[in-house]
C-alpha positions as protocol buffer text, in pm:
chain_id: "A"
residue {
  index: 1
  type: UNK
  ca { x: 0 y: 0 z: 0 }
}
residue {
  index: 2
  type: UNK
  ca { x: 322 y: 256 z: 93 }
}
residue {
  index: 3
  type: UNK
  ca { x: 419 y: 144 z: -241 }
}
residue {
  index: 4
  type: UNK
  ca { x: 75 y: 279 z: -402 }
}
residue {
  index: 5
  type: UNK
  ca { x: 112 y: 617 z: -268 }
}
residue {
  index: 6
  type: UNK
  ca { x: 473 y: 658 z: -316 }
}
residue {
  index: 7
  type: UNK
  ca { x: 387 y: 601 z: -712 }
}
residue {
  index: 8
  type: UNK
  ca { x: 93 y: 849 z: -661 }
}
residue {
  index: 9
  type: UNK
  ca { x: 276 y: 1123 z: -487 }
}
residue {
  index: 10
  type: UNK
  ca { x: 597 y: 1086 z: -744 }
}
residue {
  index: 11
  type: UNK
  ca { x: 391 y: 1093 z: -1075 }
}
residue {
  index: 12
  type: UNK
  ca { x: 142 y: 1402 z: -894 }
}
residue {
  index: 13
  type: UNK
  ca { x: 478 y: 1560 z: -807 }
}
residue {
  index: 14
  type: UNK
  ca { x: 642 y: 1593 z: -1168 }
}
residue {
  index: 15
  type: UNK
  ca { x: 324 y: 1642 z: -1357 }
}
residue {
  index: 16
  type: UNK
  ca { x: 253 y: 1984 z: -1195 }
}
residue {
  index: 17
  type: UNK
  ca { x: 438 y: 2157 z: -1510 }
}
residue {
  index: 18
  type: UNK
  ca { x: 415 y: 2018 z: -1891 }
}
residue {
  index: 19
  type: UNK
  ca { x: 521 y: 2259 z: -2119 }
}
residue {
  index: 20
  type: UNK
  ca { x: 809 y: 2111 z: -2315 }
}
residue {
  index: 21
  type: UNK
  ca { x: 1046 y: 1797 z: -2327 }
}
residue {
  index: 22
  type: UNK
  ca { x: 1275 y: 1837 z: -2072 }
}
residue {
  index: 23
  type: UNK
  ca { x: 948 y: 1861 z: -1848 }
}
residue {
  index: 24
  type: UNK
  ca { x: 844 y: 1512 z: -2020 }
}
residue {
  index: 25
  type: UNK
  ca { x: 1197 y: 1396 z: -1921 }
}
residue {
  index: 26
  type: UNK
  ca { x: 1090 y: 1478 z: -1524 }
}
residue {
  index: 27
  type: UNK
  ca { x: 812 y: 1315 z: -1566 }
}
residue {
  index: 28
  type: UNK
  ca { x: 879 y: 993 z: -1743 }
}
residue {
  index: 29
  type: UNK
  ca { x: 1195 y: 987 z: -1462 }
}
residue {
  index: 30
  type: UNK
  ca { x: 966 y: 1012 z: -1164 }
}
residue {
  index: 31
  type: UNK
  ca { x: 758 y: 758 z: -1343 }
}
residue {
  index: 32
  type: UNK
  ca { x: 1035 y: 492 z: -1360 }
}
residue {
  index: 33
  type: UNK
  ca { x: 1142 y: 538 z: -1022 }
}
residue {
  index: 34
  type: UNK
  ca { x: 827 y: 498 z: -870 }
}
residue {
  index: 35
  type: UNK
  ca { x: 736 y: 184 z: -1119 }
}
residue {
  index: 36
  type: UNK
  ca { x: 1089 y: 54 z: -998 }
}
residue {
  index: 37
  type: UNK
  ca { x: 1000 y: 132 z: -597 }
}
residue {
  index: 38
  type: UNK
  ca { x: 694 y: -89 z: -688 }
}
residue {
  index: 39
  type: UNK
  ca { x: 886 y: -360 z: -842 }
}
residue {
  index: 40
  type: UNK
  ca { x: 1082 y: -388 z: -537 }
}
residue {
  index: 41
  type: UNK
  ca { x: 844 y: -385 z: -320 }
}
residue {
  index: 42
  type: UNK
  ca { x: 714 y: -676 z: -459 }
}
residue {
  index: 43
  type: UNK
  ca { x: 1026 y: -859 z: -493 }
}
residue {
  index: 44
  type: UNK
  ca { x: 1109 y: -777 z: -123 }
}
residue {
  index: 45
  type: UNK
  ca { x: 768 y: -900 z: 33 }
}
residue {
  index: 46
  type: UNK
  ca { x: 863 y: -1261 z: -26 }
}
residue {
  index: 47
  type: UNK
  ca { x: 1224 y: -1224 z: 165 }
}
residue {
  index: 48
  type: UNK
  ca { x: 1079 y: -1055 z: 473 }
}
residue {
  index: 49
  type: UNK
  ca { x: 736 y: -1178 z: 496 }
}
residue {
  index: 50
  type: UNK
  ca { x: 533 y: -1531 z: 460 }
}
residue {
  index: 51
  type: UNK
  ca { x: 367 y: -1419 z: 107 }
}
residue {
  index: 52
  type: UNK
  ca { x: 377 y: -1569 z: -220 }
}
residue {
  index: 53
  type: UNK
  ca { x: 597 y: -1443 z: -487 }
}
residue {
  index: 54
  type: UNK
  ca { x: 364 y: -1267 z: -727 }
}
residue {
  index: 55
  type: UNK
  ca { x: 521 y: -1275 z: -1076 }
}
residue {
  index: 56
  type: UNK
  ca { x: 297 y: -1103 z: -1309 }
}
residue {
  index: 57
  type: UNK
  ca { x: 289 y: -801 z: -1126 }
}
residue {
  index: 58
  type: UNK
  ca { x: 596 y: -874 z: -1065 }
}
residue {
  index: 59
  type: UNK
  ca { x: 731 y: -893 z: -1450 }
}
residue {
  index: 60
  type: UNK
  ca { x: 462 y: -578 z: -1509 }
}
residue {
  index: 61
  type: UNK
  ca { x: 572 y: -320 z: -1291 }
}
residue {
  index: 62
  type: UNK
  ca { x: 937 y: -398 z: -1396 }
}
residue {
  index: 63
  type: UNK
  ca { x: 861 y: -359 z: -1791 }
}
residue {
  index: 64
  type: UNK
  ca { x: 691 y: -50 z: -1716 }
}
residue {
  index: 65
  type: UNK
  ca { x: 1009 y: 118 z: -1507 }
}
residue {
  index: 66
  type: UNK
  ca { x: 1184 y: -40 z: -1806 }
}
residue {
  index: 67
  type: UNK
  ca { x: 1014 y: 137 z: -2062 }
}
residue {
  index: 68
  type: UNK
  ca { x: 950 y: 459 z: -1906 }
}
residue {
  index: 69
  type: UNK
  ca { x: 1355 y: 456 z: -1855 }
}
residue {
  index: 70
  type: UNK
  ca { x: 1406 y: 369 z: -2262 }
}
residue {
  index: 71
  type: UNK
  ca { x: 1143 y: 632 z: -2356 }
}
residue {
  index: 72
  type: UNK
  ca { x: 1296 y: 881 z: -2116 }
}
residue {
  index: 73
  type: UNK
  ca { x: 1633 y: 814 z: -2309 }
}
residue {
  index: 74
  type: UNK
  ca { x: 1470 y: 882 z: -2637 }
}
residue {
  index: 75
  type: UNK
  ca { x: 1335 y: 1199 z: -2592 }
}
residue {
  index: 76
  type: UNK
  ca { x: 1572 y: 1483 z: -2762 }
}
């Protein structure tokens, strides 16, 4: 649930100003990290607690940090 609001509070945070690509760059990087805090998360709940490794949320939430890193990259 942390995890939830972490990636609510990051992507509110950098979408308060669009106007141009570097903004898009903020964005897409506060994105990523908070798709990669999520991935994490779910990684680490299997090491330190007695639940089940999910993997498709698992695999999901990593492809999307992945992503949002390659597009951030590709922006000029």
């Amino acid at each position: 649930m942390a995890a939830m609001i972490f990636m609510v509070v990051c992507i509110t945070f950098q979408t308060r100003n669009v106007t141009d690509a570097d903004n898009q760059k903020a964005i897409l990087l506060g994105v990523g990290a908070a798709f990669a805090v999520m991935c994490a998360t779910i990684i680490s709940l299997p090491l330190f607690h007695d639940t089940p490794l999910n993997v498709p949320p698992m695999i999901a939430t990593g492809t999307v940090a992945v992503v949002t890193f390659w597009s951030r990259s590709k922006l000029s």
